[in-house]
C-alpha positions in Angstrom: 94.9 -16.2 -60.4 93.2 -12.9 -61.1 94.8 -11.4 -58.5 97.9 -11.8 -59.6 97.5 -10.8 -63.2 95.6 -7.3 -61.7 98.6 -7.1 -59.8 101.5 -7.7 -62.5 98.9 -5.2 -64.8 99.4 -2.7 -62.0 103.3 -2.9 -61.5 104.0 -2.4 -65.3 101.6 0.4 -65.7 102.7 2.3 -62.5 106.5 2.4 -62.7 106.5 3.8 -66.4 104.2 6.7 -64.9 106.4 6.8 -62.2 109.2 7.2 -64.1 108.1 9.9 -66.7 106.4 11.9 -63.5 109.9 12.0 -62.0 111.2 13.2 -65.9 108.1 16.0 -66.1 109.1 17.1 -62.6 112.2 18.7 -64.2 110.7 20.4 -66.4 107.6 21.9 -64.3 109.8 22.9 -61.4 112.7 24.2 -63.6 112.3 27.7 -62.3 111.9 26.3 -58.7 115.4 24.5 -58.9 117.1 27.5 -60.3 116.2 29.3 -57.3 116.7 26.2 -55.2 120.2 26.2 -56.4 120.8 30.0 -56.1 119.7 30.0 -52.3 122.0 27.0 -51.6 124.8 28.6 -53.1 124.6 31.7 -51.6 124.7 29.8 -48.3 127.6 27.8 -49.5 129.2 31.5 -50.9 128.6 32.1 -47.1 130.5 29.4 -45.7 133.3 29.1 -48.0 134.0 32.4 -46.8 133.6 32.1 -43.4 136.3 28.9 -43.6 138.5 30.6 -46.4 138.7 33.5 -43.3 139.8 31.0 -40.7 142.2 28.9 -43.2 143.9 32.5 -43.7 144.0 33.1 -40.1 145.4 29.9 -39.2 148.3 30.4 -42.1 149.2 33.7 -40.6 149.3 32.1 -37.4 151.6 29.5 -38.9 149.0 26.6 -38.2 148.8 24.0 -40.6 146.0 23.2 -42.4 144.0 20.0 -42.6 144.1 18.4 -45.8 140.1 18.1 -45.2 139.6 21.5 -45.0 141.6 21.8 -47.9 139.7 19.5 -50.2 136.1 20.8 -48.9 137.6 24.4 -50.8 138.5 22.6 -53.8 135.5 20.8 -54.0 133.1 24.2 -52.8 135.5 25.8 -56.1 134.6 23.2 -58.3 130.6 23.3 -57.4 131.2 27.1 -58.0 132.6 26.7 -61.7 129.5 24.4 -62.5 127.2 26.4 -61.2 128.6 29.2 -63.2 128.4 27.4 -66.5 124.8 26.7 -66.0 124.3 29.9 -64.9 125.7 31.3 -68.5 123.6 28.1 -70.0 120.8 29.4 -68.1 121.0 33.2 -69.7 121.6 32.1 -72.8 118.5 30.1 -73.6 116.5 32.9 -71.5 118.0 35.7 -75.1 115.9 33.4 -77.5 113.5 35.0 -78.6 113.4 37.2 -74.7 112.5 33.9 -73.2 109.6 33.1 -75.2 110.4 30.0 -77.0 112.4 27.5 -74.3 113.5 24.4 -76.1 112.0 21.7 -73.7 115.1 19.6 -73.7 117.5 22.4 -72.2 115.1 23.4 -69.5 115.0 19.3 -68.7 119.0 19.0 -69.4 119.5 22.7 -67.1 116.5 21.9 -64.2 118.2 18.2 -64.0 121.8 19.7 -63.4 120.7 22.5 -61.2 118.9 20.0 -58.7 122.1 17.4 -59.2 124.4 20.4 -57.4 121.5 21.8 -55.6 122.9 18.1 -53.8 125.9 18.2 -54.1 126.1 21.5 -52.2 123.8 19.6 -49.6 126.1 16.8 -49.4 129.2 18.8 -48.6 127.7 19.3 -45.0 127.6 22.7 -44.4 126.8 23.1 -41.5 129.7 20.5 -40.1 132.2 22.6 -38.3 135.0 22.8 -40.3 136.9 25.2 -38.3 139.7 24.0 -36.5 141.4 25.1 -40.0 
């Protein structure tokens, strides 16, 4: 019967400190996932151009293109209009005060969406031939 009370104690004090290590992690590694999210985008900058080069080939050529290649651009343009929001979110809270006074919740609210399309760009599979245009 002990056991099972030490091991009910257990469960409801670990996933609450679970849970606010995973919150604390956005706000320790907020520079981190900034920079995680540049360096992915700058690979993605890299292969959007690399396909948009081929897709303008293949149009010259008068080749169709496929409607996936098509939709991976819109969605590599959409990433690219978030990314640029944060980024102007990003430089805005660095002017208050010349960085010195960062309001907790935006670097949380900033760190949690860089990560969140930091995965997105993952998830678009860049290195998944997409030639073939």
């Amino acid at each position: 019967m002990e056991e099972i009370g030490s091991s009910i104690a257990s469960q409801i004090v670990e996933e609450p400190v679970a849970l606010i290590g995973r919150q604390l992690n956005h706000l320790i590694f907020y520079n981190c996932n900034i920079e995680s999210l540049k360096d992915v985008l700058k690979k993605l900058d890299d292969k959007k151009n690399d396909v948009q080069r081929s897709v303008d080939a293949a149009k010259w050529n008068g080749a169709t293109i496929k409607d996936q290649v098509q939709s991976w651009l819109e969605e590599v343009r959409e990433i690219f209009r978030e990314a640029k929001e944060l980024e102007n979110k990003v430089n805005g809270q660095r002017r208050c005060l010349y960085g010195l006074c960062p309001s907790l919740k935006s670097r949380y609210s900033l760190s949690r969406k860089a990560k969140k399309i930091a995965e997105r760009v993952l998830d678009l599979k860049l290195d998944e031939e997409l030639s073939n245009c």
